[in-house]
C-alpha positions in Angstrom: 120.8 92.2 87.6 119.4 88.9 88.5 118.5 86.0 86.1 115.0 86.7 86.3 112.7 85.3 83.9 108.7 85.4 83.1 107.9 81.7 83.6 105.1 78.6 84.1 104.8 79.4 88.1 102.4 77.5 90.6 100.6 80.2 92.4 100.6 80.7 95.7 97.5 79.5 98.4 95.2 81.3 99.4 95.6 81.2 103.5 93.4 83.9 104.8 92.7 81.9 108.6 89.4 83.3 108.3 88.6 84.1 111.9 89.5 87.6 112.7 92.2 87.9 116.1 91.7 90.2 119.3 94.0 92.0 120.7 93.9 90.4 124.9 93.2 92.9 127.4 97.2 92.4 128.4 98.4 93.7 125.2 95.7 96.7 125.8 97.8 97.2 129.1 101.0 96.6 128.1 100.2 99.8 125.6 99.0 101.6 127.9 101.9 101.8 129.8 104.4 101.9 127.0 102.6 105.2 126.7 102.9 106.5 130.5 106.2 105.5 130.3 107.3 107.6 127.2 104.6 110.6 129.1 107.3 110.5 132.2 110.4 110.7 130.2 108.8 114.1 128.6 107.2 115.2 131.7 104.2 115.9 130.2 100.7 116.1 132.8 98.5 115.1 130.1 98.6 113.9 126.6 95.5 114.7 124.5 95.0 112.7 121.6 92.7 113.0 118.4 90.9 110.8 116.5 88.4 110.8 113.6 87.6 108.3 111.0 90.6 109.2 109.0 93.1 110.0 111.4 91.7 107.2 114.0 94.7 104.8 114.8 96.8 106.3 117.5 93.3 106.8 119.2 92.2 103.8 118.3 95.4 101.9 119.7 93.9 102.4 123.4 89.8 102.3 123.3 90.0 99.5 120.6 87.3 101.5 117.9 87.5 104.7 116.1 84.8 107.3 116.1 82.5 106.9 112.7 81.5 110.4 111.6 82.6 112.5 114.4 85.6 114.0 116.3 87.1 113.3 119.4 89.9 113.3 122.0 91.5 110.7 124.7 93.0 112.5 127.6 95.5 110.6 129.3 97.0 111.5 132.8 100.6 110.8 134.0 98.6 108.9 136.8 97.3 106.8 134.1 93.3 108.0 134.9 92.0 108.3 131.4 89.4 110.4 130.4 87.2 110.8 126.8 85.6 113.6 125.2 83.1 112.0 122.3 80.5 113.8 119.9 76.5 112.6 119.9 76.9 109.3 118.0 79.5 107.5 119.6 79.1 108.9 123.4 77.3 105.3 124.8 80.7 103.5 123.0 82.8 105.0 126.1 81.5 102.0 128.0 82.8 99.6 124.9 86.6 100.7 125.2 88.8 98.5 126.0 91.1 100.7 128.4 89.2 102.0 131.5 88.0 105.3 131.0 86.9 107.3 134.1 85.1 109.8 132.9 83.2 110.2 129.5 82.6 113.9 128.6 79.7 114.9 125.7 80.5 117.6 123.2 78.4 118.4 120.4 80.3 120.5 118.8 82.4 116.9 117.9 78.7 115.6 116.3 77.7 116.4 112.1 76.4 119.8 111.4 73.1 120.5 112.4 72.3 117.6 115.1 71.7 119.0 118.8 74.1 121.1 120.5 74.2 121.1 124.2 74.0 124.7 125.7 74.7 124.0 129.2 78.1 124.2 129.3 81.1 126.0 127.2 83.6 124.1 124.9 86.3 125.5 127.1 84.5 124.5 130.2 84.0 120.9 128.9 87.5 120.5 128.2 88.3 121.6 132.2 85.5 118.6 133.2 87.3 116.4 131.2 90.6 117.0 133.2 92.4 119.9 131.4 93.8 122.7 133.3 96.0 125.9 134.0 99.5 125.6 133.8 99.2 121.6 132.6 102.4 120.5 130.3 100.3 118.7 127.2 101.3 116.5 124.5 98.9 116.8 121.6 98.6 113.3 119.6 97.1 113.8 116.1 98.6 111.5 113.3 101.0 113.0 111.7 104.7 113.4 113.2 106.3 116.1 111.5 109.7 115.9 110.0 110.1 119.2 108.1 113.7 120.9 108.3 112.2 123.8 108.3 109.4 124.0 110.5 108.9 124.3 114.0 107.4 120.4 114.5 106.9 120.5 118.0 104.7 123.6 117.3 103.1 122.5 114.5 99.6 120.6 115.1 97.3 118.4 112.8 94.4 119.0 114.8 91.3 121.4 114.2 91.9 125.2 115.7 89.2 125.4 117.5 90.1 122.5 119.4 93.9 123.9 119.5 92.7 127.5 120.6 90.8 126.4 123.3 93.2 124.2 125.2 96.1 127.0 125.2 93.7 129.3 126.3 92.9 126.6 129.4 96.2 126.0 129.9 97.9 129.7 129.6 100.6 129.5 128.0 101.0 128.0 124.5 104.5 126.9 125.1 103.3 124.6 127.5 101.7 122.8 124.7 104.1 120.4 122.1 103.1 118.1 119.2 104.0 114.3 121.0 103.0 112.2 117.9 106.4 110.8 118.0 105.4 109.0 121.0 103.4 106.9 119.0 104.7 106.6 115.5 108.3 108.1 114.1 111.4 106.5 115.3 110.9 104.7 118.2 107.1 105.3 118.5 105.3 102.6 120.5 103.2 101.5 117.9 106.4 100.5 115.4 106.8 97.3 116.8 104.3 94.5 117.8 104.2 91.6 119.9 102.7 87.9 119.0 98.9 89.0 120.0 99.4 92.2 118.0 100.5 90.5 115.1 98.0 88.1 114.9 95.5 90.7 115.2 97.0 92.1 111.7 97.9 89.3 110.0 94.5 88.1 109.4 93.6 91.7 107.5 96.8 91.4 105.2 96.3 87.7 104.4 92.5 89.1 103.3 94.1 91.4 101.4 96.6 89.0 99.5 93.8 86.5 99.2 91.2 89.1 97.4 94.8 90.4 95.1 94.5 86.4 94.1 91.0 86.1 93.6 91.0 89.4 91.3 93.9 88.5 89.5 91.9 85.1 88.3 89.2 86.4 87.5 90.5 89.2 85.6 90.1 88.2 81.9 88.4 90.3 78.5 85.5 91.6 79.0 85.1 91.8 82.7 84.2 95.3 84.1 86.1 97.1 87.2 82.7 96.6 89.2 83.2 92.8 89.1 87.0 93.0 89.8 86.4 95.1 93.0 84.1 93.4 93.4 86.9 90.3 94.4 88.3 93.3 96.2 86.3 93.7 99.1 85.5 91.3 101.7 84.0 90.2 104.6 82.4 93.7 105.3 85.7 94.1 107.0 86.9 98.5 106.8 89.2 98.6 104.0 92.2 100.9 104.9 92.7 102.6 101.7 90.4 103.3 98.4 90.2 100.1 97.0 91.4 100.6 93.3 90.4 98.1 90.2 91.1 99.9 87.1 91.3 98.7 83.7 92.9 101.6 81.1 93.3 105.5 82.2 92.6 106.4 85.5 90.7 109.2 86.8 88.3 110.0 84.0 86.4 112.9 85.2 88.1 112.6 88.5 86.7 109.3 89.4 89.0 107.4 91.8 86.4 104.0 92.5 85.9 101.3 89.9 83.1 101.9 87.7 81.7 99.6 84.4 84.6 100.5 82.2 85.7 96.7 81.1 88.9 95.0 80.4 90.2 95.6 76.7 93.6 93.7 75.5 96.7 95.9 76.4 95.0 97.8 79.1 97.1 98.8 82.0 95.7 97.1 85.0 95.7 98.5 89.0 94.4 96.1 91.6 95.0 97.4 95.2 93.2 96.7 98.2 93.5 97.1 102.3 92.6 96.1 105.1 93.9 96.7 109.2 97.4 94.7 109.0 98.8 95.2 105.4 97.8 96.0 101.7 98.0 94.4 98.6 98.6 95.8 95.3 99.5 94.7 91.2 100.3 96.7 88.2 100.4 95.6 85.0 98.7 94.5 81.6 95.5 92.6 80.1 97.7 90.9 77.5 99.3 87.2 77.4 102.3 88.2 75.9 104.9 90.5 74.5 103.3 90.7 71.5 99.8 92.2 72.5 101.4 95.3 74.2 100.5 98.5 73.4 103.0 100.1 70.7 106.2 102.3 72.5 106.2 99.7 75.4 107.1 96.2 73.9 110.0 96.3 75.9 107.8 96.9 79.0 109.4 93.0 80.5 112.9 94.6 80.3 112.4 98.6 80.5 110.3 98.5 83.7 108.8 94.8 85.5 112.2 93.0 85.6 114.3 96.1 87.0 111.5 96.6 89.7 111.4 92.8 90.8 115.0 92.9 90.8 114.7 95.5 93.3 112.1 94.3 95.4 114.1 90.5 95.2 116.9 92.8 96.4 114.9 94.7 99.4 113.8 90.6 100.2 117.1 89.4 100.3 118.7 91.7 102.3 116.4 93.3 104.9 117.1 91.7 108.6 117.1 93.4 112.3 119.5 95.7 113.2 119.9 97.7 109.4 119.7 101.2 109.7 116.9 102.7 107.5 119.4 104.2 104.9 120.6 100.7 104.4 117.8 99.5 102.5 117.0 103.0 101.0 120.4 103.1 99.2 120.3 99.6 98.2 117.2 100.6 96.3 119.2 103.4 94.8 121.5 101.3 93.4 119.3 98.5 92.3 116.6 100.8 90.8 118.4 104.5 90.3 115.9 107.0 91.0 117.2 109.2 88.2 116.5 106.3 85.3 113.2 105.1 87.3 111.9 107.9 88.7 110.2 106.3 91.9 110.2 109.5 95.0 108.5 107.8 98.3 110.4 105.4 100.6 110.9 102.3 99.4 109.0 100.4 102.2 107.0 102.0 105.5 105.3 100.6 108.6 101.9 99.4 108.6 99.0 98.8 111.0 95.7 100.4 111.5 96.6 102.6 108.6 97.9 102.1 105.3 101.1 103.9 105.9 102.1 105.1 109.6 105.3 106.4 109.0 108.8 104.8 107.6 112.4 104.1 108.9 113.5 103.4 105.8 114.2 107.1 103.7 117.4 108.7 102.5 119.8 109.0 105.6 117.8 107.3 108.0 119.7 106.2 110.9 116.5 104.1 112.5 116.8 100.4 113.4 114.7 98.0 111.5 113.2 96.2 114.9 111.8 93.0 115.7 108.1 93.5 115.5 108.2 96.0 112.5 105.5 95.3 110.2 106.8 96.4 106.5 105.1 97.2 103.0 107.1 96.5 100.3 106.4 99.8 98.2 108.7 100.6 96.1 106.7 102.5 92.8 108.2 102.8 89.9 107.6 105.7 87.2 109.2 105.4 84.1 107.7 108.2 81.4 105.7 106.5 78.7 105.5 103.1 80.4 102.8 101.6 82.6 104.3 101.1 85.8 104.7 97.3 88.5 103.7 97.1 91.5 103.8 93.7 93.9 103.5 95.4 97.0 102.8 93.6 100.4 103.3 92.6 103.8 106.1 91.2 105.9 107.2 91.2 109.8 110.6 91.3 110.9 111.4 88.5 113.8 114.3 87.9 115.6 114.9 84.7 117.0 113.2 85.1 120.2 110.1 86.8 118.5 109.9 83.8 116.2 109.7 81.5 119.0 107.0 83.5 121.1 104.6 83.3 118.0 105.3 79.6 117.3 104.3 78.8 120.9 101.0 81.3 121.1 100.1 81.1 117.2 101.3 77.8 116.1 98.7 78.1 112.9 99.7 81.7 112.0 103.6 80.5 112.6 102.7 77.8 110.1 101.5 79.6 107.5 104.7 82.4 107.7 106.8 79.1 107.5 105.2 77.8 104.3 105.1 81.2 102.6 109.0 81.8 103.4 109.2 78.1 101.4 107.0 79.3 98.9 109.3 82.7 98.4 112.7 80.2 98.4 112.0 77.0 96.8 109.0 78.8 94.2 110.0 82.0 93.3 114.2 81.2 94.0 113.9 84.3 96.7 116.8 84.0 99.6 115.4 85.5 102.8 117.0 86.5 105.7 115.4 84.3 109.0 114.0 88.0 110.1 111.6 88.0 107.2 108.1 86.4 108.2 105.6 86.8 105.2 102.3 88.5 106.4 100.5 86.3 103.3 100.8 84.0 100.8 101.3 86.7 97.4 104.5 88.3 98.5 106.6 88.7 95.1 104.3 87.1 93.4 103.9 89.0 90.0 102.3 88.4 87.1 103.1 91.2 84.8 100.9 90.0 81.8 97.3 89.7 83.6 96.1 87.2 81.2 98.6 84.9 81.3 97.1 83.6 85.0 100.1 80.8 85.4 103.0 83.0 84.8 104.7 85.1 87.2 108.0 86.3 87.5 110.9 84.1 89.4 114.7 83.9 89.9 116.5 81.3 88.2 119.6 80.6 89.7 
């Protein structure tokens, strides 16, 4: 175990640029055809590919939007002509995506129950306009890339039947069809690593995130209800990429997940967790100043439960780099934070983007790289029984040298900022990183375990 200790620590800046990032219409291209490319090496025809508002991203990684309250599919040739099929509301966006589409196909059955249907033409037969036919090889792209040991995974599809039925029964032969999520996400998936434009896109939703994490945690005092804590949460009208959680006490009453006007009472346990496109943040711990004010059975809370965990994640900082295999990290964990005395059961750390969590290299045997261009959350959770858990989760990039240099010279201020929040993480918080690690934002490790005590967090001591 490290010397950690709870101590007087300056707080991180805030560093949010402010200014949202496109992505350029070359990385848009460049996408594109890391997609084709992976298409020939399958010899697939088409690849069809889903989207709604909760399973938008792989969608979403080509026309640039997802599709607000309906369904709806991208079909992509091997030629590269690419072809949409959208719902009522979002058919006049076809001419807003930012990959050429050639043909836009309307089908109402995508649109909310009860608005027009259009009865000229046949589901099926709408699926054949938009380019699907007999005898086609298809890839179907919904967002989940099965792993099961015991399924069939290439058979298995996360998309609605109806949608499912009707393309086999185009096609002819439901062996011609196989689940290609792994294209996208999964080891290897084109969307696991980024380039400089890509990154700067993201950065500016996780540095939101951090910021609000800081803004909440200093506003968080006695008396102050969940409403004005998420309140600090949410930001900028920007689409938050998971529910955004301020809770003060027990969770859930009557199945609520969403703050509400419960307020802060000393020796609460306190969750603060918010997202945005690019990274989440998240804390965990208690309205109380010190030791002293913690509820009875969990006075030892510093030493049973927030110490081991920042050991850990000091650990995961200390020793992640290009070139581990997953299983690397994932036993390091293990033996830092035993699963068995600590009881967490996800993988300690997953890719990010678009989505909270779009899949992870890092779980128990993983032979994946950890690439240059991976964006990681730090999410290692903690359950002890009868304690309150800790929770510092957030967002870093892995660089290699070469990586580093190309953001220096196209985002000198975002290059900047990662520079000063690596200083902040060695010379503040006594954190050794490896020259892979770039910090996302400005709260990585930063922890304050007792809410209330706003300028203490925990830091190694050397």
């Amino acid at each position: 175990m490290r010397n950690i200790i709870l101590t007087t620590v300056a707080e991180p800046k805030k560093d949010c640029s402010g200014s949202p990032v496109f992505l350029t219409d070359e990385t848009i291209e460049e996408r594109k055809q890391k997609i084709l490319t992976r298409m020939n090496k399958l010899n697939l025809d088409k690849l069809v590919i889903y989207g709604d508002v909760e399973h938008g991203s792989n969608f979403e990684y080509l026309v640039g939007f997802f599709t607000r309250f309906e369904e709806a599919l991208l079909i992509i040739d091997k030629t590269g002509e690419i072809n949409i099929v959208l719902g009522n509301e979002n058919l006049g966006k076809a001419s807003k995506s930012r990959v050429q589409i050639t043909k836009a196909t309307h089908v109402s059955l995508f649109s909310l129950p009860n608005q027009p249907n259009r009865t000229d033409v046949a589901f099926k037969d709408l699926l054949i306009s938009a380019g699907l036919d007999k005898g086609q090889r298809i890839g179907l792209v919904g967002w989940k890339n099965f792993t099961s040991i015991l399924e069939d995974n290439k058979h298995t599809y996360d998309f609605p039947y109806y949608i499912v039925k009707n393309i086999i029964d185009i096609i002819g032969d439901e062996y011609l069809l196989s689940n290609e999520c792994s294209i996208f996400i999964g080891e290897n998936g084109v969307r696991c690593t980024n380039n400089p434009n890509e990154i700067a896109h993201y950065e500016y939703g996780a540095a939101l995130a951090s910021d609000c994490i800081l803004d909440a945690m200093n506003d968080l005092n006695l008396g102050i209800n969940e409403l004005e804590l998420g309140d600090k949460l949410v930001r900028n009208g920007q689409h938050t990429s998971i529910v955004t959680i301020a809770s003060s006490g027990p969770r859930f009453i009557k199945a609520n997940m969403f703050p509400r006007d419960n307020t802060v009472k000393l020796g609460d346990p306190i969750s603060l967790t918010v997202g945005y496109r690019g990274g989440l943040s998240s804390r965990c711990g208690f309205a109380v100043e010190n030791e002293t004010q913690l509820p009875e059975g969990q006075k030892d809370y510093l030493e049973r439960v927030a110490i081991p965990y920042f050991n850990a994640y000091v650990a995961w900082l200390e020793n992640i780099k290009c070139g581990l295999q997953g299983h690397e990290i994932f036993d390091l964990i293990e033996s830092e934070l035993p699963r068995e005395k600590y009881g967490w059961s996800l993988c300690p750390g997953h890719l990010t983007a678009e989505e909270e969590w779009m899949s992870s290299p890092i779980y128990e045997n993983s032979t994946e790289v950890l690439q240059s261009g991976m964006l990681l959350q730090i999410d290692i959770i903690p359950s002890v029984s009868g304690y309150t858990g800790s929770s510092a989760e957030s967002t870093i990039l892995l660089a290699n040298g070469s990586l580093r240099n190309q953001i220096k010279k196209e985002y000198p201020d975002m290059y900047n900022r990662m520079i000063e929040r690596r200083n902040y993480l060695i010379n503040v918080l006594g954190i050794n990183l490896s020259e892979d690690v770039m910090p996302m934002c400005s709260t990585v490790a930063y922890l304050r375990p007792f809410l209330l005590a706003h300028d203490k967090a925990l830091k190694v001591i050397k």
